[in-house]
Backbone as JSON Lines, residues from 0, in Angstrom:
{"i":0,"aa":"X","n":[117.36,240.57,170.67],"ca":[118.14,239.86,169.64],"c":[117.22,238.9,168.88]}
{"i":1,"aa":"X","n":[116.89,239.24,167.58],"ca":[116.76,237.92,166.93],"c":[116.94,236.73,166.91]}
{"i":2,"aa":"X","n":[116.25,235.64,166.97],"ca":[116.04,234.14,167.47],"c":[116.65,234.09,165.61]}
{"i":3,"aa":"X","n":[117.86,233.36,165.32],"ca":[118.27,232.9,164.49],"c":[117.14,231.68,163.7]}
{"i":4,"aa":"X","n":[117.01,231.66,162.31],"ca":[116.68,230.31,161.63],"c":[117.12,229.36,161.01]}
{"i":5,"aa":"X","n":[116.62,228.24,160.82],"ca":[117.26,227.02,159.56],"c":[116.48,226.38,159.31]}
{"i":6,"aa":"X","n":[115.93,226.06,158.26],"ca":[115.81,225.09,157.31],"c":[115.85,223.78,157.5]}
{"i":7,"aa":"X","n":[115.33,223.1,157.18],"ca":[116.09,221.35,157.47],"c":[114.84,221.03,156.69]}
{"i":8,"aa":"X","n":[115.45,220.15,155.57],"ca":[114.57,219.52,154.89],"c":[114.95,218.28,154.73]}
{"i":9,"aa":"X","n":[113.87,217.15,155.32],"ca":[113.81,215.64,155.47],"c":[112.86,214.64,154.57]}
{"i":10,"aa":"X","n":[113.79,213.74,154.91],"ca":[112.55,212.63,153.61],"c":[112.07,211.29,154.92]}
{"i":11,"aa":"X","n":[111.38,211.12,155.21],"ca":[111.23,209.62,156.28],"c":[111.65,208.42,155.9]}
{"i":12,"aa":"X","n":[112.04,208.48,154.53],"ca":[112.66,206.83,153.63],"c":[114.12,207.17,153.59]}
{"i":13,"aa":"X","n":[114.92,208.39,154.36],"ca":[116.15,208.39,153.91],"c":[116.67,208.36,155.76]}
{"i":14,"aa":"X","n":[117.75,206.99,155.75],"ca":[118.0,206.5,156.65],"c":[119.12,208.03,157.12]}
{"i":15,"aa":"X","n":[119.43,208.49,156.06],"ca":[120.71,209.57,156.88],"c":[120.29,211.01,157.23]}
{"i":16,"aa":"X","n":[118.58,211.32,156.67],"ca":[118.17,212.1,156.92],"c":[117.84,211.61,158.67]}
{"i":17,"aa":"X","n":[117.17,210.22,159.34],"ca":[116.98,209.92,160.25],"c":[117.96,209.78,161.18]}
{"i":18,"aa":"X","n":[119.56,209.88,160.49],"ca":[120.59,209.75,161.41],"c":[120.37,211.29,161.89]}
{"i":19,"aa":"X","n":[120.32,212.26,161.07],"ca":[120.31,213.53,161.29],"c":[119.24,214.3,163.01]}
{"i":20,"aa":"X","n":[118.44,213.07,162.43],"ca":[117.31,214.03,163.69],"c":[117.5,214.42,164.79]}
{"i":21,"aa":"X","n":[118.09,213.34,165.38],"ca":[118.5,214.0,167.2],"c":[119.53,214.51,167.15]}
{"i":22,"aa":"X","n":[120.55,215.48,166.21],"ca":[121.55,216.11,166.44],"c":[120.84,217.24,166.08]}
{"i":23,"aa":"X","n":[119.88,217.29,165.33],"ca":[119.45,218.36,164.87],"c":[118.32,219.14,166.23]}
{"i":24,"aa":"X","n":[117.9,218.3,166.57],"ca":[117.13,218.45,168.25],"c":[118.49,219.17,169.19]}
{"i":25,"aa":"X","n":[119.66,218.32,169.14],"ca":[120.81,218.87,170.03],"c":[120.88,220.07,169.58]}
{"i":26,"aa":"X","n":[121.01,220.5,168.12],"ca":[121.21,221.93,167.59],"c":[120.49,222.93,168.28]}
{"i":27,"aa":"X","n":[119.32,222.35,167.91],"ca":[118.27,223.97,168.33],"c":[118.49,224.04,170.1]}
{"i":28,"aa":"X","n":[118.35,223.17,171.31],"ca":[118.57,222.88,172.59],"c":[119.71,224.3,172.85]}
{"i":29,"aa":"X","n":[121.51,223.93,172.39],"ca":[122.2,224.33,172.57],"c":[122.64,225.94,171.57]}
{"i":30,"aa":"X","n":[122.23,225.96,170.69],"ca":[122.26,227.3,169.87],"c":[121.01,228.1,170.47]}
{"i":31,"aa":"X","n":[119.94,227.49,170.21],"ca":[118.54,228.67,170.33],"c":[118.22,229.32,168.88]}
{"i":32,"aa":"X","n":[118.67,228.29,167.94],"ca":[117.98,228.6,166.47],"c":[116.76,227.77,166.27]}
{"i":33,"aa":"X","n":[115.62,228.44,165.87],"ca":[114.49,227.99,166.01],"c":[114.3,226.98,164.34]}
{"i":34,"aa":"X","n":[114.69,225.75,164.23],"ca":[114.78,224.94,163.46],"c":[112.69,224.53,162.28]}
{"i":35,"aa":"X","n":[112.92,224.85,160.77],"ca":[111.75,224.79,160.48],"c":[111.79,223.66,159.38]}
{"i":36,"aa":"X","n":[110.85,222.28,160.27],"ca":[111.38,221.21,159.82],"c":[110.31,221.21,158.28]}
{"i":37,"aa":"X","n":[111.01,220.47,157.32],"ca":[109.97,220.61,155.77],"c":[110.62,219.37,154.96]}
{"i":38,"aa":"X","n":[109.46,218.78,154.25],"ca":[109.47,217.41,153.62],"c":[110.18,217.68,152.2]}
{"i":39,"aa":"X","n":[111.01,216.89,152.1],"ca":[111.64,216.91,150.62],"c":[111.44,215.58,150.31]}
{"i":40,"aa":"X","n":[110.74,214.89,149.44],"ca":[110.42,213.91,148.87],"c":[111.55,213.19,147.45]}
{"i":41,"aa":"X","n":[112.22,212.31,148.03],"ca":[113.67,211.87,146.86],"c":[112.64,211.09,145.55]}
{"i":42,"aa":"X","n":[113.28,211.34,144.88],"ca":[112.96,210.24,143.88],"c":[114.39,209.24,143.64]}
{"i":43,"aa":"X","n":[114.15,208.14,144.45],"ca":[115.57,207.27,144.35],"c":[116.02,206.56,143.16]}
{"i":44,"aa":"X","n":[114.9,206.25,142.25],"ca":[114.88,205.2,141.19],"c":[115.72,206.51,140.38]}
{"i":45,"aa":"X","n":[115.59,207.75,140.48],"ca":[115.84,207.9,139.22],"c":[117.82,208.1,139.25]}
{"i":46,"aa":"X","n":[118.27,207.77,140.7],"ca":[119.57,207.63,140.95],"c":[120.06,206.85,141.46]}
{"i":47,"aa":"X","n":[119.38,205.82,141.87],"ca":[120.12,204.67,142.56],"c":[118.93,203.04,141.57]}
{"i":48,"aa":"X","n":[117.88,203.65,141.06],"ca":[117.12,202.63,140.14],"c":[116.35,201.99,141.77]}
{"i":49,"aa":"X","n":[115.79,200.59,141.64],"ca":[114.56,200.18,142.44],"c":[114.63,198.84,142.51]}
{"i":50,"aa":"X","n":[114.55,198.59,143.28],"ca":[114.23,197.0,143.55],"c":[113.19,196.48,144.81]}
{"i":51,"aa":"X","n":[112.47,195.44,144.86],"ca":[111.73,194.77,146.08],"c":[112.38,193.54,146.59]}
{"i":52,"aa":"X","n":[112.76,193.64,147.26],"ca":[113.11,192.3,148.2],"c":[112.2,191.83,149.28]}
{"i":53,"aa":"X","n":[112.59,190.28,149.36],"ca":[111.6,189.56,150.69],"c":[111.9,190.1,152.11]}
{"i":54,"aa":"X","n":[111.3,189.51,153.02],"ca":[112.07,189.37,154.47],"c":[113.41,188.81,154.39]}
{"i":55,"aa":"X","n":[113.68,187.84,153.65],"ca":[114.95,187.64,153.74],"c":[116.2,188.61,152.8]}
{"i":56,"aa":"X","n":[115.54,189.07,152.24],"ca":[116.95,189.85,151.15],"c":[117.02,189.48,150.22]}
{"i":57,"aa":"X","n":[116.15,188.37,150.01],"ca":[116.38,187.71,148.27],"c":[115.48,189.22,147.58]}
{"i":58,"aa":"X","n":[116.03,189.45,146.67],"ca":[115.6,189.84,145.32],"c":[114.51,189.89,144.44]}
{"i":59,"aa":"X","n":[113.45,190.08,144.44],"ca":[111.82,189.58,143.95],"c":[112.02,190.77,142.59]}
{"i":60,"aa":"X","n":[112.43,191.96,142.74],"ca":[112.34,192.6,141.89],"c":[113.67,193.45,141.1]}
{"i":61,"aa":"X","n":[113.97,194.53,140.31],"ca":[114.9,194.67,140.56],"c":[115.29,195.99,138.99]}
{"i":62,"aa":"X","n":[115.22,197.02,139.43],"ca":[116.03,197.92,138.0],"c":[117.34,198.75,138.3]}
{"i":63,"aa":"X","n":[118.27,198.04,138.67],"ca":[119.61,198.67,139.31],"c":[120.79,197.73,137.93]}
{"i":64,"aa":"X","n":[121.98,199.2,138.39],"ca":[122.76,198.14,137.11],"c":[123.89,197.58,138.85]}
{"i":65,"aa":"X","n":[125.04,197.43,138.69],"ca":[125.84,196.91,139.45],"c":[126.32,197.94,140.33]}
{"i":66,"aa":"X","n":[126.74,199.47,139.7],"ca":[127.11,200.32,140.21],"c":[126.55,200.87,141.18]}
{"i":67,"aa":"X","n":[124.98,200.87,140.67],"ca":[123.8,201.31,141.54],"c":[123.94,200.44,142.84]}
{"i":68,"aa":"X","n":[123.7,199.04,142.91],"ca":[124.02,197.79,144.09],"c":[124.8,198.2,145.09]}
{"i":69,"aa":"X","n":[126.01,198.49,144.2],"ca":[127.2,198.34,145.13],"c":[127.01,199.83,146.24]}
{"i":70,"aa":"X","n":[126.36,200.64,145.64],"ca":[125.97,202.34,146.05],"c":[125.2,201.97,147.15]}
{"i":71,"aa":"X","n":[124.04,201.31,146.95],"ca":[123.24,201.14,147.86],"c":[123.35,200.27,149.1]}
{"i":72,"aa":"X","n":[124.27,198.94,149.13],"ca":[124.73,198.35,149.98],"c":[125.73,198.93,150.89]}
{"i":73,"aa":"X","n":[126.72,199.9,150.21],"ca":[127.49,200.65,151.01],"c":[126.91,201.7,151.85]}
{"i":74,"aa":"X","n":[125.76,202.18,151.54],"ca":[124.92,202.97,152.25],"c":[124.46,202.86,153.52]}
{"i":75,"aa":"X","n":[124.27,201.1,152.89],"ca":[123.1,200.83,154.55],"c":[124.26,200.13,155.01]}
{"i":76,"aa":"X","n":[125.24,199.66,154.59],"ca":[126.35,199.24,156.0],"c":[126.69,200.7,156.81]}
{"i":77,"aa":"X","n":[127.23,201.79,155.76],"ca":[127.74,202.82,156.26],"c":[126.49,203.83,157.62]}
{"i":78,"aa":"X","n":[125.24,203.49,157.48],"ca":[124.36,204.27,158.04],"c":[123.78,203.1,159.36]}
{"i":79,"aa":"X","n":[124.23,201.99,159.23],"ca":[123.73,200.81,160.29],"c":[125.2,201.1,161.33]}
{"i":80,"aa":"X","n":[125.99,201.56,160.58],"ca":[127.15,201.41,161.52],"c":[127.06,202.71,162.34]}
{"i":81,"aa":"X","n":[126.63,203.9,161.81],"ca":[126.51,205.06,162.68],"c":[125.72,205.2,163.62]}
{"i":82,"aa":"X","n":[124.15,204.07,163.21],"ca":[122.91,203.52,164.14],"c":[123.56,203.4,165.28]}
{"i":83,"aa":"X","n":[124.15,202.07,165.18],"ca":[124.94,201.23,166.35],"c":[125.34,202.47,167.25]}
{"i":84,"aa":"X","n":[125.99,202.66,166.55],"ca":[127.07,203.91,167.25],"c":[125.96,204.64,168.94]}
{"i":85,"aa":"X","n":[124.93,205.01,167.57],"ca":[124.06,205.78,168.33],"c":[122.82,205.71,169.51]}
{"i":86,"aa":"X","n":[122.89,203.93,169.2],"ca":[121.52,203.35,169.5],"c":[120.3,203.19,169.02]}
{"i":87,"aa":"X","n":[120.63,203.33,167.45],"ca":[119.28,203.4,166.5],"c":[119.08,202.27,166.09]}
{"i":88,"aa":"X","n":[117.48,202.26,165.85],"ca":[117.62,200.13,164.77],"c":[117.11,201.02,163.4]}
{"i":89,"aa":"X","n":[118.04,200.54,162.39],"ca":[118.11,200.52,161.22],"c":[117.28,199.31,159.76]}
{"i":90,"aa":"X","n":[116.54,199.0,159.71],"ca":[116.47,197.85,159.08],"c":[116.07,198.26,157.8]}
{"i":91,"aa":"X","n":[116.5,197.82,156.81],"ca":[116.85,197.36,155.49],"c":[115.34,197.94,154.39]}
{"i":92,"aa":"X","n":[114.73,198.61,153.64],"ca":[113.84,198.67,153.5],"c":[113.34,197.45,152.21]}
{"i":93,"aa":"X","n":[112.3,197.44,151.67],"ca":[111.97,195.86,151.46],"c":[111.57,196.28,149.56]}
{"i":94,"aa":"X","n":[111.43,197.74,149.36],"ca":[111.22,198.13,148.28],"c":[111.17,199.87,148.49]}
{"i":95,"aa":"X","n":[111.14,200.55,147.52],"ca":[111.1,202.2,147.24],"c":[110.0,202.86,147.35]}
{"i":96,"aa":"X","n":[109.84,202.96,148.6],"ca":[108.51,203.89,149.34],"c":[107.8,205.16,148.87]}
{"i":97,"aa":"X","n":[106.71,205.74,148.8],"ca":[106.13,206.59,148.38],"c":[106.17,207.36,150.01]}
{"i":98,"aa":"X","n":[107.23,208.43,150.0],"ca":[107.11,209.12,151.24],"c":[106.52,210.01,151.42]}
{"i":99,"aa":"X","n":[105.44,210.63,150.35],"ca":[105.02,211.91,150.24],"c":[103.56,211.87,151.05]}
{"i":100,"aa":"X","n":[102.88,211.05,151.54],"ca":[101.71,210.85,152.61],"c":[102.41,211.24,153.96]}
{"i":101,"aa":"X","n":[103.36,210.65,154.32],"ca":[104.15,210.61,155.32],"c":[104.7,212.09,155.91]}
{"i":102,"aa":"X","n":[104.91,212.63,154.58],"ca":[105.74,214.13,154.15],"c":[104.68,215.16,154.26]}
{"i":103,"aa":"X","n":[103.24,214.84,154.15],"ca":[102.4,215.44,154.31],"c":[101.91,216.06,155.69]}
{"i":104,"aa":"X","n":[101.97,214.78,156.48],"ca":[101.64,214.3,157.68],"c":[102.89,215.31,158.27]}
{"i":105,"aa":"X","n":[103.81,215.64,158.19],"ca":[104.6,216.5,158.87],"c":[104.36,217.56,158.86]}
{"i":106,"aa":"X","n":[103.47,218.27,157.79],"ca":[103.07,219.43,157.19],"c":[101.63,219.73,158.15]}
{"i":107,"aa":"X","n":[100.65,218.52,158.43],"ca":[100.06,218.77,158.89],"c":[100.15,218.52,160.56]}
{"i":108,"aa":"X","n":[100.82,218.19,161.12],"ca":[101.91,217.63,162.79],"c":[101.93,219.46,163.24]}
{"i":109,"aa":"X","n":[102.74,219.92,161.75],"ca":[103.45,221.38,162.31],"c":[102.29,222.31,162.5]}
{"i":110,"aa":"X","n":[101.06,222.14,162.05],"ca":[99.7,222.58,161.86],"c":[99.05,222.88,163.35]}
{"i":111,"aa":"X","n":[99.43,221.34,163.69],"ca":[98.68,221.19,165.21],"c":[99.43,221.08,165.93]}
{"i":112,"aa":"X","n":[100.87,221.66,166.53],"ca":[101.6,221.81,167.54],"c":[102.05,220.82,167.88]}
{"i":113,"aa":"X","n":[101.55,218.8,167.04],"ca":[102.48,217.88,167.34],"c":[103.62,217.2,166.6]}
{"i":114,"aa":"X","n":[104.26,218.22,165.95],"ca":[105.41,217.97,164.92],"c":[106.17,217.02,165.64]}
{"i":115,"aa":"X","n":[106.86,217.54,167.0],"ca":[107.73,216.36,167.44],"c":[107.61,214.78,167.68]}
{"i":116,"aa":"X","n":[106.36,214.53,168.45],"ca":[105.95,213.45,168.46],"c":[105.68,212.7,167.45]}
{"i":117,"aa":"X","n":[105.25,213.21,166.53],"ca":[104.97,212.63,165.09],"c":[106.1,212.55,164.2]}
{"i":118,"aa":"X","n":[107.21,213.25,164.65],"ca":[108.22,212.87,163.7],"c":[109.35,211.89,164.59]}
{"i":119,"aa":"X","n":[109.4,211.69,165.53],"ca":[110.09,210.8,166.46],"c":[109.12,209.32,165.88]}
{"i":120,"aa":"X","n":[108.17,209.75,165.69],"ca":[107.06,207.72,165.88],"c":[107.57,207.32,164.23]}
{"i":121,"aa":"X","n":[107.49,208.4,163.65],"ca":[107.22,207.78,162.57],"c":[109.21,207.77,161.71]}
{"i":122,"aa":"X","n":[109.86,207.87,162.08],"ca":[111.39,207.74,161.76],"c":[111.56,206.57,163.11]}
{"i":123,"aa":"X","n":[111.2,206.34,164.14],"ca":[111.59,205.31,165.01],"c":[110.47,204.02,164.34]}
{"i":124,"aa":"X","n":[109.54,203.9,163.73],"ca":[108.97,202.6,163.48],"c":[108.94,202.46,162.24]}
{"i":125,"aa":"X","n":[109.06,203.66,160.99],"ca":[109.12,203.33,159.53],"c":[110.92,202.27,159.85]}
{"i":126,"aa":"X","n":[111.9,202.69,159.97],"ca":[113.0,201.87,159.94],"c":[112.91,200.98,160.93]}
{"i":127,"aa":"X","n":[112.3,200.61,161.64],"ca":[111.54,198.99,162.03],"c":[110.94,197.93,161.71]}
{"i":128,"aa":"X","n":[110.37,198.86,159.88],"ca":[109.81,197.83,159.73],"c":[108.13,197.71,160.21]}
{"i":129,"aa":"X","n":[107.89,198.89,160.68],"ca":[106.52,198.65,161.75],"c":[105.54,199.83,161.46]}
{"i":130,"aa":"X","n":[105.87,200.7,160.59],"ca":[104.58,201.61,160.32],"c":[104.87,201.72,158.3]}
{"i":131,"aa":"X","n":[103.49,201.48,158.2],"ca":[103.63,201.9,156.74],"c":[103.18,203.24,156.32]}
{"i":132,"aa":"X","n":[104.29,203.78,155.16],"ca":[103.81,205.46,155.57],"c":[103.35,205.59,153.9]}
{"i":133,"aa":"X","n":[102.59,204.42,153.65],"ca":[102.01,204.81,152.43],"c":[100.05,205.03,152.91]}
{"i":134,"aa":"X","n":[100.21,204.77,154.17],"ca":[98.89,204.32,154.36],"c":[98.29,205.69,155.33]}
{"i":135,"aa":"X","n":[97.45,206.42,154.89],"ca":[97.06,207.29,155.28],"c":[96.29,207.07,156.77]}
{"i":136,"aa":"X","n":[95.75,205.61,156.84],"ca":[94.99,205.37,158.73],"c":[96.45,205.17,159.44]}
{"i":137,"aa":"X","n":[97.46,204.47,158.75],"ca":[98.16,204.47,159.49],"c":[98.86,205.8,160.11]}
{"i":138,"aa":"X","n":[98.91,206.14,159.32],"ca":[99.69,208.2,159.86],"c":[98.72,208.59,160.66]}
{"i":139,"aa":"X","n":[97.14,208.91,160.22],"ca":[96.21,209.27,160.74],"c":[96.46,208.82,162.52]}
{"i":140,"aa":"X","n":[96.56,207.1,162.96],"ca":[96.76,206.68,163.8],"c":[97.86,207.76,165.11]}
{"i":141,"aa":"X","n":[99.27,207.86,163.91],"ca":[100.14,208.36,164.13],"c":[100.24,210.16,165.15]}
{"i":142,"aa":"X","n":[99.24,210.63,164.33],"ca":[99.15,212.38,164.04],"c":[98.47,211.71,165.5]}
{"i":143,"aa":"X","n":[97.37,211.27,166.29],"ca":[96.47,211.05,166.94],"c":[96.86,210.8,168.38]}
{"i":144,"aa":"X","n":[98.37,209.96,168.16],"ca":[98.96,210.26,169.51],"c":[99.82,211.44,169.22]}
{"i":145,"aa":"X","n":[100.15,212.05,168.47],"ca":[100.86,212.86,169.04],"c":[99.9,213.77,169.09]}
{"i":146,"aa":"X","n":[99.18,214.17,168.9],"ca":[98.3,214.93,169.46],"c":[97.38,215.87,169.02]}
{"i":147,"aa":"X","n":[97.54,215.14,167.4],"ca":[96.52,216.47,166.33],"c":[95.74,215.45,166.04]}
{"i":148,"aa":"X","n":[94.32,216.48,165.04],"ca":[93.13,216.02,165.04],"c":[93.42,214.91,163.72]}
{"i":149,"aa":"X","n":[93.97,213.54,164.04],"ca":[93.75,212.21,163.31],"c":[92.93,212.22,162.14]}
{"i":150,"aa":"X","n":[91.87,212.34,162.95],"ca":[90.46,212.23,162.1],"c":[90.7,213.23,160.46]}
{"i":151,"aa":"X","n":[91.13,214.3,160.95],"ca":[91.04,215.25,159.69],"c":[92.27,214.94,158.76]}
{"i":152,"aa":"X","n":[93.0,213.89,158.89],"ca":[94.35,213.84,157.84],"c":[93.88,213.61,156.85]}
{"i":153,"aa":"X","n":[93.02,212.47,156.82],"ca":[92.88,212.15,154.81],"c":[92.59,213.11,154.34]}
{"i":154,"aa":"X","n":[91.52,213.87,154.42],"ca":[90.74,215.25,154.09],"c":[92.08,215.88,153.42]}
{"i":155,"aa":"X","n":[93.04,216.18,154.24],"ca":[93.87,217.29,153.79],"c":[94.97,217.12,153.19]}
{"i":156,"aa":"X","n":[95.2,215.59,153.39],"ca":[96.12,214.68,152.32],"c":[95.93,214.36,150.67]}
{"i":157,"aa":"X","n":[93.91,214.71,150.76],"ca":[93.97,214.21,149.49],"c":[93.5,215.67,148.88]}
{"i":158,"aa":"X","n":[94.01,216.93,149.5],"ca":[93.67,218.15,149.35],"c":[94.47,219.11,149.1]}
{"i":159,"aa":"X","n":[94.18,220.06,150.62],"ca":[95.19,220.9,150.47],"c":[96.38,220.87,150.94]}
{"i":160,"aa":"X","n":[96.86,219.44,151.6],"ca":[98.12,218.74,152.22],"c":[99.06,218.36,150.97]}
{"i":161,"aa":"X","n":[98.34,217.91,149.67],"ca":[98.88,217.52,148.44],"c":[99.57,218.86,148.01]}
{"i":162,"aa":"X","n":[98.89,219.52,147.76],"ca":[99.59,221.33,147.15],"c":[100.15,221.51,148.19]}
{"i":163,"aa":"X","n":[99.98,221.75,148.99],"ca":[100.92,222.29,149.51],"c":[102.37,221.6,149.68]}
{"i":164,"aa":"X","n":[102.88,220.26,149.58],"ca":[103.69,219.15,149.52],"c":[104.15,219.9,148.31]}
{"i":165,"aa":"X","n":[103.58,219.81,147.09],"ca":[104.42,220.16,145.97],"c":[104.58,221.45,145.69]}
{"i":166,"aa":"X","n":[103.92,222.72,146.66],"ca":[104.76,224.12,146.84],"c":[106.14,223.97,147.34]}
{"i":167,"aa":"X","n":[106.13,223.22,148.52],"ca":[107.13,223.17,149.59],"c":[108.54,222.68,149.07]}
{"i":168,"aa":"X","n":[108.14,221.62,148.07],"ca":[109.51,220.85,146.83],"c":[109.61,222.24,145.82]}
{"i":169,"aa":"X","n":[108.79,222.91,145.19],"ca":[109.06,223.47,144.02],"c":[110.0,224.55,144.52]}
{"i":170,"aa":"X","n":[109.44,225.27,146.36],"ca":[110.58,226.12,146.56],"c":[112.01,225.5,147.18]}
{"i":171,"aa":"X","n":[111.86,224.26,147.48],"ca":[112.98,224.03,147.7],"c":[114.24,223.48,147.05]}
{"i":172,"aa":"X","n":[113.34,223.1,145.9],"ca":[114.86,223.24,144.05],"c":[115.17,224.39,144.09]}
{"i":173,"aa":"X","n":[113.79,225.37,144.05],"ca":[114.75,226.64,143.14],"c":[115.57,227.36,144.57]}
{"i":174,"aa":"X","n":[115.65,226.62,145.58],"ca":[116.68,227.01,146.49],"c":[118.04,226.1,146.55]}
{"i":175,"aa":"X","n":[118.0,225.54,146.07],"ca":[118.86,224.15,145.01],"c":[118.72,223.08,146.06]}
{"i":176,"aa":"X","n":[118.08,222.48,146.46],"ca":[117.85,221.7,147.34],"c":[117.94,220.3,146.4]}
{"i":177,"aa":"X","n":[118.61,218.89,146.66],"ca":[118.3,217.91,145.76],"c":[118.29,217.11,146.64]}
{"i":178,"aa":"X","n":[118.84,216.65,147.78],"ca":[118.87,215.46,149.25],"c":[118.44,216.05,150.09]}
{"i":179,"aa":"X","n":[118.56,214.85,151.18],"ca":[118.45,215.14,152.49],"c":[119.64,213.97,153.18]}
{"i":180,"aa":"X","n":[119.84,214.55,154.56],"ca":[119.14,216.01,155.15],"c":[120.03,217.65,154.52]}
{"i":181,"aa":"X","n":[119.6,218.31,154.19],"ca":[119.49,219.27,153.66],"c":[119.21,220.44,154.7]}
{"i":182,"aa":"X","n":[120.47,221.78,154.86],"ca":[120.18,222.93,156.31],"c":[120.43,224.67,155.25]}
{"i":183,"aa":"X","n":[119.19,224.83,155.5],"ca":[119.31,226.17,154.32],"c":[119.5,227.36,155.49]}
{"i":184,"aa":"X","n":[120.09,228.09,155.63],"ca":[120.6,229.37,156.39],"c":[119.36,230.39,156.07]}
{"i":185,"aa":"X","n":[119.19,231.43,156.93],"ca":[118.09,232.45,156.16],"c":[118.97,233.54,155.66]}
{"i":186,"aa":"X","n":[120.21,233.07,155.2],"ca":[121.04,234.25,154.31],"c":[121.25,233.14,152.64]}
{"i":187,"aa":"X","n":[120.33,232.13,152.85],"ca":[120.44,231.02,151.29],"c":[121.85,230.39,151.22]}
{"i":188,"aa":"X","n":[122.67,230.11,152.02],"ca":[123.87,229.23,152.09],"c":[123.0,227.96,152.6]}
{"i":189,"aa":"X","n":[122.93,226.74,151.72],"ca":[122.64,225.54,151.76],"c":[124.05,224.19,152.04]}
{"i":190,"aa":"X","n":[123.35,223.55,153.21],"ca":[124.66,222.54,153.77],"c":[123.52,221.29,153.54]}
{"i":191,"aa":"X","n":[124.03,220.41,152.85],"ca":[123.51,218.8,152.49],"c":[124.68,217.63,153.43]}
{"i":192,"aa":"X","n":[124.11,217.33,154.16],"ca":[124.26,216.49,154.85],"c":[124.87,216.22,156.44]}
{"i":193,"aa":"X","n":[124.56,215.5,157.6],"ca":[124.85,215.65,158.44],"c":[125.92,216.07,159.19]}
{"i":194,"aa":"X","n":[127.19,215.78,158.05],"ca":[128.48,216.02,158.72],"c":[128.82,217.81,158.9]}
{"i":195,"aa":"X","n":[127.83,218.3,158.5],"ca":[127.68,219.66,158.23],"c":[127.72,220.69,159.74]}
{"i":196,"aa":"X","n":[127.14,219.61,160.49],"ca":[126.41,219.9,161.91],"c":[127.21,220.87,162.4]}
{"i":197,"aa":"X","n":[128.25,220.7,162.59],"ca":[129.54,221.42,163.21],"c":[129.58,222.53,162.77]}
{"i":198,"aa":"X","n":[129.99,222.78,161.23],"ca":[130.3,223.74,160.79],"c":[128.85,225.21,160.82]}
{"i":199,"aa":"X","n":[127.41,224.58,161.08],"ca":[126.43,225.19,161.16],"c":[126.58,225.64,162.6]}
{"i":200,"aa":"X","n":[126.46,225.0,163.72],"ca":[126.57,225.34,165.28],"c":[127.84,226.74,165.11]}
{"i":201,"aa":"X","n":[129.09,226.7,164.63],"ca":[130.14,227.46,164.65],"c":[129.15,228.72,163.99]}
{"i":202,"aa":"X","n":[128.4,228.76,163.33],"ca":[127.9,230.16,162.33],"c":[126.78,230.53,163.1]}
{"i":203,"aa":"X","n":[125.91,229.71,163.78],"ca":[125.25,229.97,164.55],"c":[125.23,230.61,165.75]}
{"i":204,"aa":"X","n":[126.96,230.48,166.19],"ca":[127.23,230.93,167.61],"c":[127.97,232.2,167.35]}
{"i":205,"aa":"X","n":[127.81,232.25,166.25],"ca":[128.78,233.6,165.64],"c":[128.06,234.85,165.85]}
């Protein structure tokens, strides 16, 4: 019998793509669909606009109208409350991250057999507050415990880790992909967002 597939395409700056992860671990455990994890990089400003805030929440920067605010505050109550739920720490991000180093770094994780570890460190300490995933030593650091060759990330970040990042987006529009988390079927039926989980396990067991 054929080992079933899916899709799952994640961003490391999107808190509901990170709610997604350990159900998506439960998925593959209990189905036996061999899950193929791939970076979708948001551009938030151009739908929710941008702002920088301090440690405290004050405001330093800011291109949102009101509608946008109110979108984004309901977000992170609505995704801190599912944390809780779950046992996750959630914290607030401080400005609009460049996730595509980060997104790379997954590309190259799946390279060297330490995808998991590297995507557990870096969704458990980017929403801490504690790893910056604009910083290529820092990932490098990252890739190193989990268990691929560190040393070689910049090389292929500022290379063939880059193309390949923007193959991986170009096929995943024209598969209509626009969020995350995002579960593409290998028959092209696309499910955006976690609450989906259910209805994927039921097709899976089918």
């Amino acid at each position: 019998m054929q080992t079933p597939t899916l899709t799952l395409y994640i961003d490391y700056k999107s808190p509901y793509a990170y709610l997604a992860k350990d159900p998506a671990y439960q998925l593959e455990r209990e189905t036996g669909v061999a899950i193929d994890w791939l970076p979708y990089i948001l551009d938030i400003p151009a739908y929710l606009g941008s702002a920088k805030v301090d440690a405290e929440g004050r405001v330093l920067e800011e291109n949102r109208n009101p509608h946008q605010w109110r979108r984004v505050k309901y977000s992170y109550m609505d995704v801190r409350r599912e944390a809780n739920r779950v046992g996750l720490t959630i914290r607030g991000t401080q400005k609009i991250w460049d996730s595509s180093l980060a997104g790379i770094g997954l590309l190259y994780a799946k390279r060297h057999g330490a995808f998991r570890a590297y995507n557990d460190e870096v969704y458990d300490r980017f929403w801490k507050r504690d790893l910056d995933i604009e910083s290529a030593a820092a990932l490098s650091d990252v890739l190193s415990r989990a268990g691929a060759d560190g040393a070689g990330f910049a090389a292929y970040a500022e290379g063939e880790g880059r193309e390949e990042l923007k193959s991986v987006q170009a096929v995943a529009e024209a598969k209509g992909v626009f969020g995350v988390p995002s579960f593409l079927l290998s028959d092209g039926a696309l499910y955006w967002g976690r609450e989906h989980l259910p209805r994927l396990r039921e097709l899976l067991a089918a």
